[in-house]
C-alpha positions in Angstrom: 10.3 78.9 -59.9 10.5 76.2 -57.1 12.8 76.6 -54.5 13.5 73.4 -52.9 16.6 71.4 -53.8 16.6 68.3 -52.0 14.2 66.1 -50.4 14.6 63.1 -47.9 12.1 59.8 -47.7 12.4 56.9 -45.5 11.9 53.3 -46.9 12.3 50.7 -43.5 16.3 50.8 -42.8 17.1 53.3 -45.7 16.6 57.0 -46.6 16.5 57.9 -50.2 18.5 61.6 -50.6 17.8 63.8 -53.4 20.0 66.6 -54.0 21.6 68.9 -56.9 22.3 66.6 -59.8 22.6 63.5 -57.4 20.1 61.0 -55.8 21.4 58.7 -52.8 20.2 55.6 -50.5 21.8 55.8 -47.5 21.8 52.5 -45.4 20.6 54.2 -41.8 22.1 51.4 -39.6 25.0 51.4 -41.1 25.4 55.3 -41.6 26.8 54.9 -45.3 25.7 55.5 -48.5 24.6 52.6 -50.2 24.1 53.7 -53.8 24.0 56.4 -55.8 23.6 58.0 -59.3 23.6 61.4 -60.8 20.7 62.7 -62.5 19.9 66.3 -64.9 18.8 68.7 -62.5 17.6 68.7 -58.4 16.3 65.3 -57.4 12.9 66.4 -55.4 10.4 64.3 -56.2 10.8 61.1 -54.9 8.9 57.7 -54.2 9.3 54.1 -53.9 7.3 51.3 -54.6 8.1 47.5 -54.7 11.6 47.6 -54.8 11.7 50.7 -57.7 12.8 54.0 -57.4 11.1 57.4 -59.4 13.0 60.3 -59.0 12.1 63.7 -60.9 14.0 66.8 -61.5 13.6 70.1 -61.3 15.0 69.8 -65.4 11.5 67.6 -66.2 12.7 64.1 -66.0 11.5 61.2 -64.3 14.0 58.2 -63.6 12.9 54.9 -62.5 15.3 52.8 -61.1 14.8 49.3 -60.1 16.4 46.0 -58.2 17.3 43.5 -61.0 15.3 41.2 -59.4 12.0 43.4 -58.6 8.6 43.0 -60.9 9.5 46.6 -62.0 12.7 45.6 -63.9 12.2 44.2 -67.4 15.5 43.8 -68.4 17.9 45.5 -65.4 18.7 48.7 -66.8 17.4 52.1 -65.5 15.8 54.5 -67.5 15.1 58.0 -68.0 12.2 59.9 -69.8 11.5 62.9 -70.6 8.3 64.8 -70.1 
């Protein structure tokens, strides 16, 4: 069983927080939460790439979420899948 249930990356100003159930991008300058979303299970896998989001969960899932306006984002909705 894995034990961790959170995990924390930097991305320039911002820090990308996954927790239980709930994955966060906290504005580090400002000292607030910028966004946020729940998600099925602990967020601990986590990486960014060209202005999208993956997350995974502890549950199997993998969300990828992405700025409307990124390469990433066909059509400005998130999505989730299931392994």
């Amino acid at each position: 069983m894995y034990e961790r249930t959170c995990e924390v990356i930097s991305t320039g100003d911002e820090a990308v927080c996954g927790a239980r159930e709930l994955v966060s991008v906290v504005d580090l300058e400002e000292r607030r939460v910028r966004w946020s979303c729940e998600v099925d299970g602990d967020a601990i896998g986590l990486a960014t790439a060209d202005g999208t989001l993956l997350v995974s969960t502890t549950k199997g899932l993998l969300y990828c979420f992405a700025d409307p306006g990124s390469s990433a984002s066909l059509d400005g909705t998130n999505e989730e899948v299931s392994a």
